[in-house]
Each structure stands twice: as C-alpha cells, then as structure tokens.
C-alpha positions in Angstrom: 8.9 -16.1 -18.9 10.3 -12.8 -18.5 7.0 -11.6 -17.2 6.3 -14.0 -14.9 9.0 -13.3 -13.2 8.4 -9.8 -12.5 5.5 -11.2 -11.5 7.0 -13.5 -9.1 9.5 -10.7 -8.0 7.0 -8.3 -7.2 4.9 -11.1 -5.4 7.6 -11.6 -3.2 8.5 -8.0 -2.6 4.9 -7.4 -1.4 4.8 -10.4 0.8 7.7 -9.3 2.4 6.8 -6.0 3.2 3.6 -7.4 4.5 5.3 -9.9 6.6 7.0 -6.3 8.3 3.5 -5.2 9.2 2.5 -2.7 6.3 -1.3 -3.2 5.4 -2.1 -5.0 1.6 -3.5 -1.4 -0.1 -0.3 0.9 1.2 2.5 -2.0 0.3 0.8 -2.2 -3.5 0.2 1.8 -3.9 3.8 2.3 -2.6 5.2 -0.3 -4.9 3.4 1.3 -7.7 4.5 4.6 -6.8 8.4 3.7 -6.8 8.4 1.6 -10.0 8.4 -2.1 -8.3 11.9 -1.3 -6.2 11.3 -3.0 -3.0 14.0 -0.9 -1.3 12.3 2.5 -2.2 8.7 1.2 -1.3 10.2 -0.1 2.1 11.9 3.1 2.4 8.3 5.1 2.2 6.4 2.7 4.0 9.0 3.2 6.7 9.1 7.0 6.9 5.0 7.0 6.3 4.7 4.9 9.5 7.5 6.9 11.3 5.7 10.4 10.7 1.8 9.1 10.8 3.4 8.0 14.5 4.3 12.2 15.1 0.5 13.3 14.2 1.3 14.0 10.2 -1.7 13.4 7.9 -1.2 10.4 5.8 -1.9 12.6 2.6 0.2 15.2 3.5 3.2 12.6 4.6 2.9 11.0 0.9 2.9 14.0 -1.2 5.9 15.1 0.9 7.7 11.9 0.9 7.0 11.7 -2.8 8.5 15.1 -3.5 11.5 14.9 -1.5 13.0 11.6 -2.7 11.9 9.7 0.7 14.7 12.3 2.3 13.5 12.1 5.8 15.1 15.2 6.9 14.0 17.3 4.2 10.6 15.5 4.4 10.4 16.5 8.0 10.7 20.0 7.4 8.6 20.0 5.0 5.4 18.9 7.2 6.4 21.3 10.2 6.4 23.9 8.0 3.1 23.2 6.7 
C-alpha cells in the first residue's frame, strides 16, 4: 500500500504539472531530477520555461538550474556569463 501511493502521489504531481502546460518528457525528467517533490520540479519547469523564453539553451538552462539549487538569480548569472 505504501507504494502505491507514491505511485498515486507522483501520478498526481505529474498531471498537475501537465495540466500547467509543461510537456509529458520535461515534467517526468524534472520529477526525477528533484527526488519526486512536486514543488522543486514546478520550480525548474518554471525557471526552464522563463529562461528558454530569453534565448538560453535548454541544456545549458538545466545544468545551471541543477547546480544552483533552482536560484534564479544565481542561475541567471550563470548563463550570461557563459
């Protein structure tokens, strides 16, 4: 039972963030990345959106995101400076 419903929760979390636009493959890799926590995943998929949106390269934006805690200042620098 306990598995099922981290099943269940990460079922939801996923369809949530899909129901805020994110495509299927970035909601699952972010949700993987951050350990199942909805809030962090949301947080990524936010700021990946925000700075894809400026001209950043999705690869680039990740790698950033992932090193700097999904700071968005700090993040920021970090791909002008690149």
């Amino acid at each position: 039972p306990a598995c099922l419903l981290q099943i269940l929760s990460y079922l939801g979390a996923c369809d949530r963030l899909l129901k805020q636009g994110y495509e299927e493959g970035q909601v699952e890799e972010a949700m993987e990345m951050f350990q199942y926590s909805e809030k962090k995943a949301a947080e990524f998929l936010r700021l990946l959106a925000q700075f894809n949106d400026m001209g950043f390269q999705q690869n680039e934006i990740k790698e950033v995101l992932l090193l700097c805690g999904n700071q968005r200042e700090k993040a920021l620098e970090e791909l002008v400076m690149k």
